[in-house]
C-alpha positions as CSV (number, residue, x, y, z in Angstrom):
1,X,44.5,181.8,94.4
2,X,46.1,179.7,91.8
3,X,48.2,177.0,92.4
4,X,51.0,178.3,90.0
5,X,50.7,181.9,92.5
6,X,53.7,182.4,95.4
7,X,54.5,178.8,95.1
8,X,57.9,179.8,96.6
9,X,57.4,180.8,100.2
10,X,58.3,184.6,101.6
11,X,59.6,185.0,104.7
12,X,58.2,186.9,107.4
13,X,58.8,190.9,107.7
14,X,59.6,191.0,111.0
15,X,63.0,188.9,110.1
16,X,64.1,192.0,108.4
17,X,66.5,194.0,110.5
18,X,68.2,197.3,111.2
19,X,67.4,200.5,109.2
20,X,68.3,199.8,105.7
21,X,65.6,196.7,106.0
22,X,63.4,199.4,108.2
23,X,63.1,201.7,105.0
24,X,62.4,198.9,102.2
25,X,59.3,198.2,104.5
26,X,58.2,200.9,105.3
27,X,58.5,202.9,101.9
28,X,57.3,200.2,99.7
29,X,53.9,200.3,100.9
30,X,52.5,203.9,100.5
31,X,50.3,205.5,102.9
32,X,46.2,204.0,101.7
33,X,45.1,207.2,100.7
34,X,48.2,208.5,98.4
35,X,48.9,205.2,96.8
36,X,44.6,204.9,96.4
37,X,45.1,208.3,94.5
38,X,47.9,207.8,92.5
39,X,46.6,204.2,91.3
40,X,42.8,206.1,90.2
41,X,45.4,208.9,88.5
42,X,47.7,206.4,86.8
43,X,44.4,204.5,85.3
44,X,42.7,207.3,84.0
45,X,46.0,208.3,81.9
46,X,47.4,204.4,81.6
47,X,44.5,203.1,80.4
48,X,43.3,200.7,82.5
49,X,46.9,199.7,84.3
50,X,45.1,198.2,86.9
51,X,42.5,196.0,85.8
52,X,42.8,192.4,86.7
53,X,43.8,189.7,84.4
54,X,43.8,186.1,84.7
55,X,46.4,184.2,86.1
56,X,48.8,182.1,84.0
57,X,47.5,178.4,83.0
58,X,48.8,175.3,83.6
59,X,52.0,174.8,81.4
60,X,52.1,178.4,79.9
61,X,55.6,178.5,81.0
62,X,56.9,176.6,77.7
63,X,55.5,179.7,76.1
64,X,58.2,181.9,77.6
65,X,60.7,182.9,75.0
66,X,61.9,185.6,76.5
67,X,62.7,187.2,80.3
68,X,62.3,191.4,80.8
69,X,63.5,192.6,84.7
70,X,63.1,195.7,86.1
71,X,66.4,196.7,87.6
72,X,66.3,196.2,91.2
73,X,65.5,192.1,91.2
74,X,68.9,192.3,89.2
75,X,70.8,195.5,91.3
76,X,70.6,195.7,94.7
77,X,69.6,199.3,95.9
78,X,70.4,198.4,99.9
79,X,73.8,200.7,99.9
80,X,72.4,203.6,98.6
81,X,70.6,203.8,101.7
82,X,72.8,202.2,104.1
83,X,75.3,205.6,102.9
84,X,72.1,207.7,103.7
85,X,72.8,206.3,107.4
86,X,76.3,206.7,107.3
87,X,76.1,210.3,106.2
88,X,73.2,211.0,108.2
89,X,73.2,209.0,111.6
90,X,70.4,207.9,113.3
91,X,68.4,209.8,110.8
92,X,69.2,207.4,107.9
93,X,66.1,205.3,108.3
94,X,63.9,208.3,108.0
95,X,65.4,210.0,105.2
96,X,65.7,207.1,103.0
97,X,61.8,206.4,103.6
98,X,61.1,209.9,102.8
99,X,63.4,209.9,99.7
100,X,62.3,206.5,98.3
101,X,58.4,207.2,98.8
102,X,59.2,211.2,97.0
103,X,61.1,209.3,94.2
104,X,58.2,207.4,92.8
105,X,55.6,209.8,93.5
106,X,57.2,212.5,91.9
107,X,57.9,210.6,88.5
108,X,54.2,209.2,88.5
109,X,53.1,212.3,89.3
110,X,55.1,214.6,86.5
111,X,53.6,211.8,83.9
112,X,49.6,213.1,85.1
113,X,50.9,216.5,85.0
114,X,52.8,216.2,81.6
115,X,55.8,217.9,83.1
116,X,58.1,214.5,82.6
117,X,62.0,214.6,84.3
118,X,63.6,211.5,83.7
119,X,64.6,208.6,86.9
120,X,67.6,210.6,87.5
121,X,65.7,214.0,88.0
122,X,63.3,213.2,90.0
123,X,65.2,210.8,92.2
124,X,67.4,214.0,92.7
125,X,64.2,216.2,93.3
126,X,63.1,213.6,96.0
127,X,66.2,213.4,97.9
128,X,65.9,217.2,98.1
129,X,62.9,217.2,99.6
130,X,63.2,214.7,102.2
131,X,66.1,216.7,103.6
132,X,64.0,219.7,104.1
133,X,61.1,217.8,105.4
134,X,63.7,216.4,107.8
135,X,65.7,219.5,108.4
136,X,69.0,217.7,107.3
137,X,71.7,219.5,105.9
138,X,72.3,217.9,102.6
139,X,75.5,219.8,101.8
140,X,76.8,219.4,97.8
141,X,78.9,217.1,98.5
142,X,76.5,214.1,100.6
143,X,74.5,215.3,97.9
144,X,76.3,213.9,95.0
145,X,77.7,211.2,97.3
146,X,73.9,209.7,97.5
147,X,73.0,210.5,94.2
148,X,76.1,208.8,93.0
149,X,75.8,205.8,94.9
150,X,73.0,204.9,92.0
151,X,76.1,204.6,89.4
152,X,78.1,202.2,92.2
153,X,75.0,199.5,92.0
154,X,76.3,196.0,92.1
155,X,74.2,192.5,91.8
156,X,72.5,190.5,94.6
157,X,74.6,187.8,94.6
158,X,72.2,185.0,93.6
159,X,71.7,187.0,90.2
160,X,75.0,186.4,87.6
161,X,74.9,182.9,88.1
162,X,71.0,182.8,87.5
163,X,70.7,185.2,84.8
164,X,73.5,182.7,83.2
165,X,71.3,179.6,83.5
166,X,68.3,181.3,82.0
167,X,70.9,182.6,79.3
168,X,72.0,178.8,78.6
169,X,68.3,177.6,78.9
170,X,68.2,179.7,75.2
171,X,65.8,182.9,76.7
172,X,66.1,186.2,75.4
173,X,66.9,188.6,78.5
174,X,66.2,192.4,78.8
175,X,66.5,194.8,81.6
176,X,63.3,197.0,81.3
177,X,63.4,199.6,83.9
178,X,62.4,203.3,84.9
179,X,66.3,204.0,85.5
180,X,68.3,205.8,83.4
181,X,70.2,203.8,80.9
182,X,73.5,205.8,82.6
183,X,72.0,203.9,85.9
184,X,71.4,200.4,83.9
185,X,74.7,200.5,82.0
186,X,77.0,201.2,85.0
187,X,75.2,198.5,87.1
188,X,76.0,195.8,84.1
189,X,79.6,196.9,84.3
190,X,79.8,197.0,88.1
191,X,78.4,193.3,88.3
192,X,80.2,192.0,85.1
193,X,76.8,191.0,83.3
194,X,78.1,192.6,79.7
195,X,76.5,190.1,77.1
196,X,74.3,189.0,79.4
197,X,70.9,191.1,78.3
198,X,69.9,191.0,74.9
199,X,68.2,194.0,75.1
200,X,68.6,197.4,78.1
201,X,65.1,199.1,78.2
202,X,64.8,202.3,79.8
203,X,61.1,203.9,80.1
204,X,62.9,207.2,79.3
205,X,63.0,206.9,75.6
206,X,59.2,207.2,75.6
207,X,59.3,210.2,78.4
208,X,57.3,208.1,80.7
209,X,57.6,205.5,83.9
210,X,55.8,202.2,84.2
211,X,53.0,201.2,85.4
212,X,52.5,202.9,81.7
213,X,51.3,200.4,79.3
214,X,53.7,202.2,77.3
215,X,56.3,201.0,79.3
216,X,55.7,197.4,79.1
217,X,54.9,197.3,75.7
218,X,58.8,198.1,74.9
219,X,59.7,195.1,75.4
220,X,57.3,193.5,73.1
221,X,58.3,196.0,70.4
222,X,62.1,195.0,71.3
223,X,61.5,191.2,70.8
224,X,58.8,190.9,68.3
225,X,57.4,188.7,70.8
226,X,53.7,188.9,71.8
227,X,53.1,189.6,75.4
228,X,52.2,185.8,76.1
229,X,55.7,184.7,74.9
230,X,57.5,187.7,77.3
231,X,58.0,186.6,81.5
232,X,58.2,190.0,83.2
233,X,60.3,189.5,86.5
234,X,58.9,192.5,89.4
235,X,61.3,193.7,92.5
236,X,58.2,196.3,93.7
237,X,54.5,194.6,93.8
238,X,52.8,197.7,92.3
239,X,55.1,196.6,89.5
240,X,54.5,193.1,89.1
241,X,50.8,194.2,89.3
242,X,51.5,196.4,86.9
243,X,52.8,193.7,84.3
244,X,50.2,191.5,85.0
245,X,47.6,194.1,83.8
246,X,49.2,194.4,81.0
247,X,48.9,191.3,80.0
248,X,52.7,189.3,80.7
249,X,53.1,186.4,82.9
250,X,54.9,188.0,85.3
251,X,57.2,186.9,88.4
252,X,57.6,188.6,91.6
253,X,61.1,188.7,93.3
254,X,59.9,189.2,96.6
255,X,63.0,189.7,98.1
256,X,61.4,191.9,101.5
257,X,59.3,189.3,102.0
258,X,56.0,192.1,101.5
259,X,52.6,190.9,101.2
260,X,51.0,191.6,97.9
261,X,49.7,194.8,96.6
262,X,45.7,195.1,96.3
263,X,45.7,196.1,93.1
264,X,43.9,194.1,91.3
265,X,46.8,192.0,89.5
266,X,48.6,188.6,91.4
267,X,51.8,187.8,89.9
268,X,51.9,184.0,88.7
269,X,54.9,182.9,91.0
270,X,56.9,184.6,93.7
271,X,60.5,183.8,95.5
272,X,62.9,185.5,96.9
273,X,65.7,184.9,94.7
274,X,66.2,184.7,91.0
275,X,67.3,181.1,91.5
276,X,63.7,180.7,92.9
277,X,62.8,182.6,89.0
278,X,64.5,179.7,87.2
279,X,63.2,176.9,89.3
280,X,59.7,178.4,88.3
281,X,60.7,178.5,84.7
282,X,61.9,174.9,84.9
283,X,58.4,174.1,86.3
């Protein structure tokens, strides 16, 4: 492994508590055979999403003009499950895992089958589902209270001041996410970042979700940047893998402390924090 790879530390799993904690580690890594399938799938529409690349040389951080983040490095998703456990006790853990690992599956699977929903839909679809798998009575009302909850998104507190810095350090910043840009405008406003992103990317004015190459290349197209000159900052691993395939230097904001996905792709750095982000970009 590079020396430029993880060069921030992650801490262990097992100093991740109680059930909102349970469900990030538990969901994010899908069962071997499904996520095997679903990374074949994806490749043989994405063209070649998972093929390895190189990892970034020595000094190719002075190339970086320009910053794209999926959502969640940015928003933190914890109370939208921590809500599933207060509407749902005891059984919160288990529905969120349920929910979350529906939620992705069903928006890369409508992209194979050409039947495309946007994040909104399928999210919704998902948290259908895992009720009835679970036998949970998911009146109207809890619902629309969970859906909701992804319009009430606020930062992890490390981000404003960070997304700031890299602002005064003179990068171009974008948000380039699978959420709706409802979802991706309210969390601006909830966390007071207006100004902040140059550009607010969501994968649903092309009809599909990343790991598309499609996906990444919006924010080439929004920059005029090539690839080389763009930093793509990951919250999920399959992500970060993702963007690596592509072709960005990418940065993983490990913030569950996960081991990396074998897929293929290593990001070139990893922290926890987007302060650990600009220390790498001050490297």
């Amino acid at each position: 492994m590079s020396s430029l790879s993880y060069r921030c530390g992650h801490a262990p799993v097992d100093s991740l508590h109680g059930p909102v904690h349970y469900f990030y580690k538990e969901s994010v890594m899908l069962p071997f055979d499904r996520r095997a399938f679903l990374s074949l799938a994806a490749a043989g529409i994405a063209s070649g999403v998972l093929t390895a690349m190189p990892l970034a040389q020595a000094g190719a951080n002075a190339r970086i003009k320009a910053i794209a983040f999926d959502a969640f490095p940015v928003f933190d998703p914890r109370p939208v499950f921590a809500l599933a456990e207060q509407l749902f006790p005891g059984k919160g853990a288990a529905l969120s895992n349920a929910w979350r690992t529906r939620q992705f599956e069903y928006q890369w699977l409508r992209v194979i089958y050409g039947r495309y929903v946007n994040f909104w839909q399928a999210t919704d679809d998902a948290l259908v589902f895992a009720a009835e798998l679970l036998n949970l009575d998911l009146t109207p009302e809890k619902r629309s209270k969970l859906m909701n909850a992804y319009l009430e998104l606020n930062a992890w507190s490390d981000a404003p001041p960070a997304l700031r810095e890299l602002k005064r350090m003179g990068f171009k910043l974008a948000l380039l996410s699978n959420a709706t840009p409802k979802i991706l405008d309210a969390g601006i406003n909830n966390a007071g970042l207006m100004g902040v992103f140059d550009k607010v990317l969501s994968t649903d004015a092309i009809r599909s979700f990343k790991p598309d190459p499609r996906a990444y290349q919006m924010a080439m197209d929004a920059f005029k940047l090539p690839r080389e000159a763009i930093l793509f900052v990951a919250f999920a691993g399959w992500d970060a893998a993702g963007a690596k395939s592509f072709g960005y230097p990418t940065y993983w904001v490990n913030r569950l402390g996960l081991p990396a996905e074998k897929l293929g792709a290593l990001p070139d750095g990893s922290g926890k924090t987007l302060t650990d982000l600009v220390a790498f970009v001050n490297a």
